[in-house]
C-alpha positions as CSV (number, residue, x, y, z in Angstrom):
1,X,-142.2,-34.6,-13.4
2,X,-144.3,-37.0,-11.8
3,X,-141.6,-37.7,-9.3
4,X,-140.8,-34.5,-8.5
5,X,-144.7,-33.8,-7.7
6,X,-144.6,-37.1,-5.2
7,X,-141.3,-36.1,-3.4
8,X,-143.2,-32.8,-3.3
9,X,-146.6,-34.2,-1.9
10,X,-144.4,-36.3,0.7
11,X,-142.4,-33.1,2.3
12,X,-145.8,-31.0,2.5
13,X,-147.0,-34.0,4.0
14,X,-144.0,-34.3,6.0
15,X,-144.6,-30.8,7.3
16,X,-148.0,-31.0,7.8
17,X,-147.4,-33.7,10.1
18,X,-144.5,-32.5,12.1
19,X,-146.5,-28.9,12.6
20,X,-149.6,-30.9,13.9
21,X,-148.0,-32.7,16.2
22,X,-146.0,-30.1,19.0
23,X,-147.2,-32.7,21.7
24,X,-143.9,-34.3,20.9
25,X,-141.9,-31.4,22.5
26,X,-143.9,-31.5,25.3
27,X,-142.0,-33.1,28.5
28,X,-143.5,-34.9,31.5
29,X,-141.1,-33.7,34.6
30,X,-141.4,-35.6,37.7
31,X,-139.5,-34.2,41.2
32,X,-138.5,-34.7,44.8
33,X,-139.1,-31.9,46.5
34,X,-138.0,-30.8,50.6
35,X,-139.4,-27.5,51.9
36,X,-138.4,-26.2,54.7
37,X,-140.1,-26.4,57.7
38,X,-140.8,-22.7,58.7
39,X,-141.9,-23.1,62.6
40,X,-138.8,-25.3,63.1
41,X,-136.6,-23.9,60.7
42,X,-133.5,-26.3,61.0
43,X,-135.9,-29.3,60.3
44,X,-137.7,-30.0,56.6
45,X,-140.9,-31.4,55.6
46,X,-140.6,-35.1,53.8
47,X,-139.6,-35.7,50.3
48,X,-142.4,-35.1,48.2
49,X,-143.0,-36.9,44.8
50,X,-145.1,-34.6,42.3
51,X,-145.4,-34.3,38.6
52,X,-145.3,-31.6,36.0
53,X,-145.1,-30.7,32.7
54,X,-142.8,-28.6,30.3
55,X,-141.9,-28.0,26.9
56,X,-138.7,-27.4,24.2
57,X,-137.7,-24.3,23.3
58,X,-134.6,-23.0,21.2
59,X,-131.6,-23.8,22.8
60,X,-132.5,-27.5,24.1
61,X,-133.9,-25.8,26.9
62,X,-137.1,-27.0,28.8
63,X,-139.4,-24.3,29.9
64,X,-141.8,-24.9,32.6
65,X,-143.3,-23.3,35.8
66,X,-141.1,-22.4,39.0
67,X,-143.5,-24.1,41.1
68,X,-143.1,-27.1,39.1
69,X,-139.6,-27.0,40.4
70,X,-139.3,-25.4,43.6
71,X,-137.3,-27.1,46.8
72,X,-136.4,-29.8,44.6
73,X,-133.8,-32.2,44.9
74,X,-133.9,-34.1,42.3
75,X,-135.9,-33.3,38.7
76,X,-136.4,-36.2,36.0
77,X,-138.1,-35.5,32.6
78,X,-139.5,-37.6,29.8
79,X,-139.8,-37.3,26.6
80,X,-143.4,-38.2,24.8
81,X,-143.9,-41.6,24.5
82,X,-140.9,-42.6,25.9
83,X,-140.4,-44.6,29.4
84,X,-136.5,-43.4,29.7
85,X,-136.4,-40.6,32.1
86,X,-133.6,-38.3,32.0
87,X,-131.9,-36.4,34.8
88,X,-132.3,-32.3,34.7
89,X,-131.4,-29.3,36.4
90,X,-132.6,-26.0,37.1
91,X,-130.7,-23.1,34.5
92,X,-133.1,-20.1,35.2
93,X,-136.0,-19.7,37.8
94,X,-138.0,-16.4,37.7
95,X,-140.6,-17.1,41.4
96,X,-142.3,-13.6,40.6
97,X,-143.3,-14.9,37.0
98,X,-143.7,-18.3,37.7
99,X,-141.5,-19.3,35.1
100,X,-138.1,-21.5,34.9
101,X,-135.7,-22.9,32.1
102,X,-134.7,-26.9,32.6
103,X,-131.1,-28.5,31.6
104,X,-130.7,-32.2,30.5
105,X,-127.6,-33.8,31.5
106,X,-127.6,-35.9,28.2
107,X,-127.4,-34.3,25.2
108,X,-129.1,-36.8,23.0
109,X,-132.4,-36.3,25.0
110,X,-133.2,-33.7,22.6
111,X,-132.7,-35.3,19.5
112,X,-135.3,-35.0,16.8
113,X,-137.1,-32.8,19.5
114,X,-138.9,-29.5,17.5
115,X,-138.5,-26.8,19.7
116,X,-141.8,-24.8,20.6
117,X,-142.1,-21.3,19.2
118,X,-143.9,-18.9,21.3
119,X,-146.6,-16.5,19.8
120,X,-148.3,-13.8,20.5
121,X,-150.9,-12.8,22.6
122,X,-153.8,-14.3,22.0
123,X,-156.7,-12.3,21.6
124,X,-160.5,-12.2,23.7
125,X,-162.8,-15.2,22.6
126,X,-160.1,-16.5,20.7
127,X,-159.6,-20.9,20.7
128,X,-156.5,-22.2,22.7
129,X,-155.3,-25.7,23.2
130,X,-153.4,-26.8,26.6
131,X,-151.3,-29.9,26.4
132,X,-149.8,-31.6,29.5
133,X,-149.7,-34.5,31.7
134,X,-152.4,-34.2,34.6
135,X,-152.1,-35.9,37.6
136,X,-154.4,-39.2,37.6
137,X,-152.9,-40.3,34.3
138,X,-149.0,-41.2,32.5
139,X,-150.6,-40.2,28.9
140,X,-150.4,-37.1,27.4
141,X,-153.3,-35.1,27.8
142,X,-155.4,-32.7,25.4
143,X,-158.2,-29.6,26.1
144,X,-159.5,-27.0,24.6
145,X,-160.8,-23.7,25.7
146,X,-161.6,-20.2,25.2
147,X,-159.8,-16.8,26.0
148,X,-162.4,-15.0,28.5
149,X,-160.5,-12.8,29.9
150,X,-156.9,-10.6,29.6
151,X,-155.7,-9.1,33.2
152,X,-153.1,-8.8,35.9
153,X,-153.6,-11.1,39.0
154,X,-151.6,-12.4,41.8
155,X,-149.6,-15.0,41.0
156,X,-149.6,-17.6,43.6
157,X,-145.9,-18.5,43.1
158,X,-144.4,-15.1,44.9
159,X,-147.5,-14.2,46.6
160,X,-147.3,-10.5,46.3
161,X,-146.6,-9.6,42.9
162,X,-149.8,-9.1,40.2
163,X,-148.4,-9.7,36.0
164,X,-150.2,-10.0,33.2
165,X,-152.5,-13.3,33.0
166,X,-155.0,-15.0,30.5
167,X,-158.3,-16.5,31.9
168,X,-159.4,-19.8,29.4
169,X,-162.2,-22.2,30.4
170,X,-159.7,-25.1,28.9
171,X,-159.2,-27.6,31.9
172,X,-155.7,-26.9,33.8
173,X,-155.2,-29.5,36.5
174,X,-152.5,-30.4,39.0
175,X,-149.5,-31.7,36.5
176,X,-150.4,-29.1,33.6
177,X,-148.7,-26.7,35.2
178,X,-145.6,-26.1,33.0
179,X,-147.2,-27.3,29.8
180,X,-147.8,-25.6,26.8
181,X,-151.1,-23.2,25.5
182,X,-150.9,-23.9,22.4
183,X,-152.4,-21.7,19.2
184,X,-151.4,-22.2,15.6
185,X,-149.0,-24.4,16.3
186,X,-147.8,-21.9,18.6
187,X,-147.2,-21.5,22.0
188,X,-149.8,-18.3,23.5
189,X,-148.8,-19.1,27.3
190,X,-148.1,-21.4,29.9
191,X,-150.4,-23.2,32.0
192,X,-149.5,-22.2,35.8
193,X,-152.8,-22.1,38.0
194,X,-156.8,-21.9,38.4
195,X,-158.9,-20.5,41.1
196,X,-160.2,-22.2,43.9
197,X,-164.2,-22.2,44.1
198,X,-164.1,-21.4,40.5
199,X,-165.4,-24.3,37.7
200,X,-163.9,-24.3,34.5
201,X,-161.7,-21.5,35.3
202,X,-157.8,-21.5,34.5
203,X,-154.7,-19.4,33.8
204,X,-151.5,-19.0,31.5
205,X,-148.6,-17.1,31.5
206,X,-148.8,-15.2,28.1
207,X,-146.3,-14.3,25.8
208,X,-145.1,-11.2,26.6
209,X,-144.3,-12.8,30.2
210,X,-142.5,-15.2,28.8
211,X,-140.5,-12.9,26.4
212,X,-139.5,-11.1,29.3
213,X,-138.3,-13.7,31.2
214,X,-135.9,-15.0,28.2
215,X,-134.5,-11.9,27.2
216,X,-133.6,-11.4,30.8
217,X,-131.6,-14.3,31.4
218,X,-129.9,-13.6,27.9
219,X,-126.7,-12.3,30.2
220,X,-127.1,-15.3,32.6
221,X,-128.7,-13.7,35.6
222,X,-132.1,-13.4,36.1
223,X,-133.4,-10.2,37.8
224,X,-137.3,-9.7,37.7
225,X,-140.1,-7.7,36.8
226,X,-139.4,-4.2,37.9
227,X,-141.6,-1.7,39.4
228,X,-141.8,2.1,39.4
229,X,-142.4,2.3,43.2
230,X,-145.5,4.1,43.1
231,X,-149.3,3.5,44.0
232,X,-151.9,5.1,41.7
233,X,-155.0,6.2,42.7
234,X,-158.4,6.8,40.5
235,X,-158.6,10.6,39.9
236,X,-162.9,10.4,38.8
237,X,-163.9,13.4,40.9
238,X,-164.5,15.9,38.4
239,X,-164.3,18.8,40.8
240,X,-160.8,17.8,41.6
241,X,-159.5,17.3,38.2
242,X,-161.2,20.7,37.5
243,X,-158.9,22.6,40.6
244,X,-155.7,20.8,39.1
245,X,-156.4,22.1,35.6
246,X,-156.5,18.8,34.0
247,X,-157.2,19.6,30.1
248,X,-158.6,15.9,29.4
249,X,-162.1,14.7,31.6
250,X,-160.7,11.2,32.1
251,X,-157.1,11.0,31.1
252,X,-154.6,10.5,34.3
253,X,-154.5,9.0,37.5
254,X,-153.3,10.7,40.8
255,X,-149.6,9.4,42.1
256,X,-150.6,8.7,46.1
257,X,-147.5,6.8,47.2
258,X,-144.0,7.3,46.3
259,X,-142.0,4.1,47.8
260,X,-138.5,3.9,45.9
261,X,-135.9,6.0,46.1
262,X,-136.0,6.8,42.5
263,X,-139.8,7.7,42.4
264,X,-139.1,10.2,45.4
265,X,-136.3,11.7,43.0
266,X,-138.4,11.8,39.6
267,X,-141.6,12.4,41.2
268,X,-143.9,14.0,43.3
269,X,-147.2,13.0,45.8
270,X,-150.0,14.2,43.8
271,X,-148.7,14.3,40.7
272,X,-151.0,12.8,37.8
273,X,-149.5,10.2,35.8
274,X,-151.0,10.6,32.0
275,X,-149.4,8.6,29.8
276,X,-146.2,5.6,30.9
277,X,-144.1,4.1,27.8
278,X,-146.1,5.2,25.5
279,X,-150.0,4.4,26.9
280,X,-152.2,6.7,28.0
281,X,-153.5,6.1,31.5
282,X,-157.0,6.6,32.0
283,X,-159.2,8.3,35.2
284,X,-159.4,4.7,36.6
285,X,-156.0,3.7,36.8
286,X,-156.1,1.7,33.4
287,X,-154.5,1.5,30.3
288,X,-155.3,-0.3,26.8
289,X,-153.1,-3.1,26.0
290,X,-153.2,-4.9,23.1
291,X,-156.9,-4.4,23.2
292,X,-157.3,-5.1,26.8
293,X,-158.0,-3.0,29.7
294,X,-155.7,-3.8,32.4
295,X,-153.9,-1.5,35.4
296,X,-151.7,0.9,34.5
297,X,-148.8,-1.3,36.2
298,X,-148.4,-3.1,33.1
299,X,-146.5,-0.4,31.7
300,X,-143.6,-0.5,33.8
301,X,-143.4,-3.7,34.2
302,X,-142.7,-4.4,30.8
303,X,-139.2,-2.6,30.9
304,X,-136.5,-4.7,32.3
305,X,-134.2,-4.3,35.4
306,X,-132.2,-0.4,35.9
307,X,-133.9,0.8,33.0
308,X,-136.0,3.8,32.0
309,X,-139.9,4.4,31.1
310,X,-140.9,7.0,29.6
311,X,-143.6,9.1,31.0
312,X,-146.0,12.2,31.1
313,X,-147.2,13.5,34.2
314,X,-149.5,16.6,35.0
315,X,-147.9,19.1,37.9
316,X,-148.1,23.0,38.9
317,X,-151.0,23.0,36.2
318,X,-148.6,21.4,33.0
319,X,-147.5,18.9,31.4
320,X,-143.7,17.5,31.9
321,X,-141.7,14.4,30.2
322,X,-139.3,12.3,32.5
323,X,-137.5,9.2,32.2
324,X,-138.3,7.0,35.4
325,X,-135.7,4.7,36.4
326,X,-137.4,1.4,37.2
327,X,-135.5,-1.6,39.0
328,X,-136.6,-4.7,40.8
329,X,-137.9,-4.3,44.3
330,X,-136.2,-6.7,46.7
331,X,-137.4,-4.8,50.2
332,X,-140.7,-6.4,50.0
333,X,-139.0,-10.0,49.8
334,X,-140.4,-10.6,53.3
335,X,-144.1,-10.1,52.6
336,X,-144.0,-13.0,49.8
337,X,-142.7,-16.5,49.2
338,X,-138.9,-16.6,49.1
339,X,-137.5,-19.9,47.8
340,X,-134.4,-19.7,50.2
341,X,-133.8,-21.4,53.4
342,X,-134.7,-19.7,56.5
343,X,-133.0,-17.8,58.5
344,X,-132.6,-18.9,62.5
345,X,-130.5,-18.3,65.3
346,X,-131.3,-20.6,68.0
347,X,-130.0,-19.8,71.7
348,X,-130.8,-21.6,74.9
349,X,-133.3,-23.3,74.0
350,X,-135.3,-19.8,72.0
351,X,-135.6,-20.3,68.7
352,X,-135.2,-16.7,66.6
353,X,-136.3,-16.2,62.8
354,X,-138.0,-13.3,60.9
355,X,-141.4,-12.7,60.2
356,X,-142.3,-13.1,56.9
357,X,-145.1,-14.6,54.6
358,X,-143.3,-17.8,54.7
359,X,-143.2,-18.1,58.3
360,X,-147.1,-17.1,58.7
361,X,-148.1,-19.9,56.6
362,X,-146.9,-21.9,59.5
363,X,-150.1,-21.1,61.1
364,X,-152.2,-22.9,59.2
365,X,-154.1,-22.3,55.7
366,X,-156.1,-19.3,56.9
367,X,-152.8,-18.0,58.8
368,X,-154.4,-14.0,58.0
369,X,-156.6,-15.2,60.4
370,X,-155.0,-16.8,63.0
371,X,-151.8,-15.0,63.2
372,X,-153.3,-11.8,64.8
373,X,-153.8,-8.2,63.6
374,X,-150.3,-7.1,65.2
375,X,-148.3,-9.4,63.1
376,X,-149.8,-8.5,59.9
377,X,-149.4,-5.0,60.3
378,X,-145.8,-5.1,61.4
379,X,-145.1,-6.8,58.1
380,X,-147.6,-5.7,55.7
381,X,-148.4,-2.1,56.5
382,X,-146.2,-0.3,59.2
383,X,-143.9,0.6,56.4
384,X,-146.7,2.5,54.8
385,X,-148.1,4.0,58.0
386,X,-145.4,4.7,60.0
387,X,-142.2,4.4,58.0
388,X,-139.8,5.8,60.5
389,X,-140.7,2.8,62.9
390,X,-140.7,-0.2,60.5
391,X,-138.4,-2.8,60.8
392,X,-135.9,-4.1,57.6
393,X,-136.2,-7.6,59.5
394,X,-138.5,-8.2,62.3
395,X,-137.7,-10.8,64.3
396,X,-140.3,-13.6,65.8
397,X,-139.4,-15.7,68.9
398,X,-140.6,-18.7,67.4
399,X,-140.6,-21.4,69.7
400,X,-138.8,-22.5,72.9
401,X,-137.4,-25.9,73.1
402,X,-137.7,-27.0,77.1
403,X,-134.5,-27.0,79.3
404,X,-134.6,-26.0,82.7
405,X,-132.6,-22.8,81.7
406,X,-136.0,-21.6,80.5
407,X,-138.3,-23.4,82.0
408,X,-139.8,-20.4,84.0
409,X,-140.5,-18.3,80.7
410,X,-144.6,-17.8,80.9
411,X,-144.1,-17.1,77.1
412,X,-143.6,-19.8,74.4
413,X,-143.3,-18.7,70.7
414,X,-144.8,-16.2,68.1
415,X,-144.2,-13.2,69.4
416,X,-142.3,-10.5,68.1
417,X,-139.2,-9.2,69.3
418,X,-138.8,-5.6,70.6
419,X,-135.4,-5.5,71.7
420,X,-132.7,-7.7,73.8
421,X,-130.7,-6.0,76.5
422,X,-132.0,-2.8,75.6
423,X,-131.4,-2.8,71.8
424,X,-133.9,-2.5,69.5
425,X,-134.4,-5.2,67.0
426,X,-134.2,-4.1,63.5
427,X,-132.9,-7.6,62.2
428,X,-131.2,-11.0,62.8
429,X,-127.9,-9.0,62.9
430,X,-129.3,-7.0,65.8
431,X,-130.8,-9.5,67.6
432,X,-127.0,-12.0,67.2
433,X,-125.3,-9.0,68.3
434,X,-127.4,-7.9,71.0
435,X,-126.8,-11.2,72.9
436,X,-122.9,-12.0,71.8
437,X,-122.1,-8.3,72.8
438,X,-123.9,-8.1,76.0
439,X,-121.8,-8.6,79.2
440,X,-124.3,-8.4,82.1
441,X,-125.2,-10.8,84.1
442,X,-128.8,-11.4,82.4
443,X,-130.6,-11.2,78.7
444,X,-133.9,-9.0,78.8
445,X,-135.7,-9.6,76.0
446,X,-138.5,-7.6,75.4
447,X,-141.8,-9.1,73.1
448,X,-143.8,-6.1,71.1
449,X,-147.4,-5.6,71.0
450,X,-147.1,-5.0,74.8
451,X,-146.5,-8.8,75.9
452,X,-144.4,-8.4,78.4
453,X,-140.8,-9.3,78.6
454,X,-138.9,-12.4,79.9
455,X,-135.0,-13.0,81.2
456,X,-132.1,-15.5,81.1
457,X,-129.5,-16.2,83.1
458,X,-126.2,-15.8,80.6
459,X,-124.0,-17.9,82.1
460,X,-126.9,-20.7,82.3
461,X,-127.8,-20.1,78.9
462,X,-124.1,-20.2,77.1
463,X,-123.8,-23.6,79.6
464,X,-126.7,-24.8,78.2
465,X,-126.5,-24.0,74.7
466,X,-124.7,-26.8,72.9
467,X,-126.5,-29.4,75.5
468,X,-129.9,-28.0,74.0
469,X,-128.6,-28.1,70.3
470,X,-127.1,-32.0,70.6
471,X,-130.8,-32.8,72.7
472,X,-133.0,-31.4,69.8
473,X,-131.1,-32.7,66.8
474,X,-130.0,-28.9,65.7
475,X,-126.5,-29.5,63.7
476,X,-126.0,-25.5,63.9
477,X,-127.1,-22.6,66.2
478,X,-127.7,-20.2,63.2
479,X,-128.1,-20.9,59.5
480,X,-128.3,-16.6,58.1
């Protein structure tokens, strides 16, 4: 008997143990990363050395932030306590959740590795724990903190999407991102960003992000967060709600903006949304999740890709039940951070590519600044506004590389394009075509924002092109 109580004693202690110490699955990832260069889009930026952190999950799978990994070229992780580093590879990267899954090329890396479980949610005022490997040190690293505040934000990562986020006072530095939040021996997020200007102010991905993002890539492809293609609208104005025959005094929020092709189907402008998958939206736009007042977005974005949400709207004075159709949104791509090479086509010397957010950073760090009220509403808000003159792709004219077959354009980069030859420019396949087509015996290209226009010589410019492309180092004249 008194053996059986010490073999006992030693596995409870044995358990103890291994559940007190999840720092063991937690993985120090170091990577070379290359971006591309955005105002000279056939060039990149220098290999750049940074550090990160992840940890195991079932499957031998490492999860960690997309940021962690983004533009790399090469990805090495180690294990805790251990100077071997391993080769890995990206499996799974979600940029609009900040989120990616890691492969090791050796299988033994993962031996006697406990993979992480991940909780739930953790609640308002609640103690968390963050575990990572900060830049300014090789060990392990250990904080503690507690759970202000449950919201959507903007992730950094994509730049223009807003899911669910946690706010904790526990210290996330450069190097935590990727690293577990840990509760109960559980994982209750992921460490992926603070706030600049703010003190003792960070954020993690919670759990039903991550859940998301897993059961996504369950058939191998990952798709996103979808969106119902609507804006809402705070419906407070009691006189209002009172001519639409609203029954409930702060129940439902007006439908303003119908942007997808399914919303225009299911819905209507000025309809009032009351209730989406099962919440109840409020007057403000809100709804109560798990405790928590956050937008009403939340809702949808919890179904996954080309699926349906039920909700209730209010129209004609009643109440009706539809199922909305909700897929990922990929017209916007342009607004926020890609993660793909750019697109160029460089001819004569004029280098083409589209506008986007990516290429706007190239102005500097306050690029909403500097790049000009005319830019920023061709890509941000003409689509709103004036629909039936947005562009899918506008095109910039981003620089001009010096040849005397151009030397006598006055204008020199970042401008947009208008048309060529009399063609308006819709895309990069307009503005290829436009030239390759043309047969005259000059290119007129035209500059929006009433700038003026300049012309080429097309014989001189096809004589020219290769020279230009072999002078300046440029392998290919367009990379689409």
């Amino acid at each position: 008997m008194k053996t059986i109580l010490i073999h006992l004693f030693l596995f409870l202690f044995l358990l103890i143990v291994e559940a007190a110490e999840p720092e063991k699955s937690v993985i120090q990832i170091f990577t070379f990363s290359q971006e591309p260069d955005w105002d000279e889009p056939w060039n990149s930026s220098q290999v750049r050395r940074a550090t990160g952190s992840g940890f195991v999950i079932e499957g031998n799978r490492i999860m960690t932030n997309a940021h962690v990994v983004s533009w790399a070229k090469q990805i090495m992780v180690r294990r805790f306590q251990d100077s071997r580093p391993h080769l890995a590879q990206v499996a799974y990267v979600g940029h609009d959740c900040d989120l990616a899954l890691l492969e090791v090329e050796d299988e033994t890396f993962f031996e006697g590795l406990k993979p992480l479980s991940i909780g739930v949610l953790p609640e308002v005022r609640s103690v968390v724990n963050t575990i990572g490997y900060p830049a300014g040190g090789e060990q392990i690293s250990y904080t503690s903190g507690v759970v202000s505040r449950v919201e959507l934000i903007n992730y950094v990562q994509p730049g223009n999407r807003s899911l669910l986020a946690v706010q904790t006072d526990a210290a996330i530095n450069p190097g935590n991102s990727g690293g577990p939040v840990m509760m109960d021996d559980q994982v209750v997020g992921v460490a992926f960003q603070g706030t600049p200007g703010l003190e003792n102010t960070g954020f993690f991905i919670p759990p039903p992000v991550i859940q998301h993002f897993l059961k996504d890539v369950q058939d191998t492809h990952y798709h996103g967060f979808p969106q119902a293609g609507i804006r809402l609208s705070p419906l407070i104005n009691p006189a209002y709600r009172k001519y639409l025959k609203l029954e409930s005094p702060d129940l439902g929020a007006r439908i303003d903006t119908l942007m997808s092709d399914s919303a225009k189907e299911f819905l209507r402008e000025d309809d009032v949304l009351l209730e989406a998958n099962g919440y109840p939206v409020s007057a403000d736009t809100t709804i109560l999740y798990e405790g928590n007042q956050v937008h009403g977005g939340i809702a949808f974005s919890q179904a996954q890709h080309n699926s349906k949400v039920p909700v209730k709207i209010w129209r004609d004075g009643g109440e009706l039940e539809l199922e909305l159709p909700v897929f990922v949104n990929y017209k916007d791509r342009l607004e926020g951070n890609q993660y793909v090479p750019p697109k160029y086509f460089a001819y004569a010397g004029l280098i083409f590519t589209p506008l986007s957010r990516d290429y706007l950073s190239s102005f500097g760090q306050n690029w909403s600044s500097v790049a000009g009220i005319g830019l920023l509403y061709e890509l941000f808000y003409r689509k709103n506004t004036e629909p039936e003159r947005s562009r899918t792709e506008p095109v910039m004219l981003s620089t001009v590389l010096a040849h005397p077959v151009n030397a006598n354009m006055e204008i020199r980069g970042r401008v947009l394009v208008d048309s060529v030859n009399g063609k308006r420019i819709d895309s990069m396949t307009d503005l290829i075509k436009a030239f390759e087509s043309h047969e005259g015996s000059h290119h007129l290209i035209e500059f929006g924002e009433r700038l003026g226009f300049e012309c080429l010589d097309r014989d001189a410019a096809n004589s020219a092109n290769n020279q230009i492309l072999q002078t300046y180092g440029i392998q290919l004249d367009r990379q689409l």
